[in-house]
C-alpha positions, 0 to 999 in steps of 0.5 A: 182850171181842169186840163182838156184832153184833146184826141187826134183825129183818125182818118183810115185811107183805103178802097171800097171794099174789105181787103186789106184795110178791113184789119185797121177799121177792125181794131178801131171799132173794137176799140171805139175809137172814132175814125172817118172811113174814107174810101177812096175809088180807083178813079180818085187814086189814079187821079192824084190821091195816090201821090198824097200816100206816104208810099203808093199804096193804101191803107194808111191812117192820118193821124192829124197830118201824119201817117201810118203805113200799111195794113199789119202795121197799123194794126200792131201800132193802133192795136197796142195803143188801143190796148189790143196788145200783148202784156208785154214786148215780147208777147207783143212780138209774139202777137206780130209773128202770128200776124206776119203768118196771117199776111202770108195767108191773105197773100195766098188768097189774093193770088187767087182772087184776082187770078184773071186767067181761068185755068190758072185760076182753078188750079191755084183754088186747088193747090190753095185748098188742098194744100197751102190752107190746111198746112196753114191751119195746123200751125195756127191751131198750135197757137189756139187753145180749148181753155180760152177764147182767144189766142193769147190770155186776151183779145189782141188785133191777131184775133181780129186778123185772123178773123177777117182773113177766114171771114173771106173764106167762110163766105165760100166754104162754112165749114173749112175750119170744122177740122180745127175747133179751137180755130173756130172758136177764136173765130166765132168768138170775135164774130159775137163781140158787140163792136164787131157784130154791129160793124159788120151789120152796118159796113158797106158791102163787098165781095172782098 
């Protein structure tokens, strides 16, 4: 008798909107591993499915009963098993230290975001845009090439990290990775990459 593989089932737990989780729904439509998107209202979090998260906050991923934690987590961890990793642990480390970098980006940007104070607000814009982007854009391009695509030999989930990071930014300003081409070719190339093209065609829609 042949063997049956049977596959877990994926549930991605995050709010409606891109945010945070959009890195975990990347690296498994790339992959095309099949998973329920389910996206939980601030209402249905406040009124008990916060306290049925392994810590209190989202996105994590069930994994037939048992849960992964934490945006960048679940991207290295899924990455790697759906062989978005590196050739090896040390190149898988190297991949994670890019996305640590990647986090501090996103941070900024929230910061900013959700700043409900209007002049505080703008001077953060400032200081991001003048500052903390372009600083951060020229340790990210060290790491990018003209003789490939990506920024190791292969596509990993930092690409896609990456992606879904200036993806927010792009919306506001087109042309903020024109000083970095190599940048902007990771980025245009995983905009072209078939999974990732019809994701972003058929999601749900948000600001953020």
């Amino acid at each position: 008798l042949e063997a049956k593989i049977i596959m877990p089932t994926y549930k991605v737990y995050y709010f409606p909107i891109r945010g945070r989780g959009e890195i975990v729904r990347l690296v498994f439509k790339q992959a095309g591993v099949e998973f329920e998107d389910v996206r939980v209202t601030g209402e249905e979090w406040g009124k008990g499915q916060k306290e049925l998260s392994p810590y209190g906050f989202m996105p994590y991923v069930d994994v037939d009963g048992r849960q992964v934690s934490g945006s960048y987590n679940c991207a290295r961890y899924f990455g790697e098993l759906f062989g978005l990793g590196g050739k090896d642990a040390l190149e898988n480390s190297e991949i994670a230290g890019l996305g640590d970098a990647i986090v501090d980006l996103l941070t900024e940007i929230v910061k900013v975001h959700f700043e409900k104070d209007e002049e505080k607000k703008k001077e953060l814009q400032e200081e991001f845009t003048t500052k903390k982007f372009p600083m951060k854009m020229s340790f990210f391009n060290k790491h990018a090439s003209a003789d490939r695509d990506f920024f190791f030999e292969k596509l990993t989930w930092a690409d896609l990290a990456f992606y879904k990071v200036m993806e927010d930014i792009m919306q506001k300003q087109a042309d903020c990775l024109d000083k970095w081409p190599n940048l902007k070719r990771v980025y245009t190339k995983v905009t072209e990459l078939p999974n990732i093209k019809k994701w972003v065609e058929e999601r749900p829609k948000s600001d953020f």
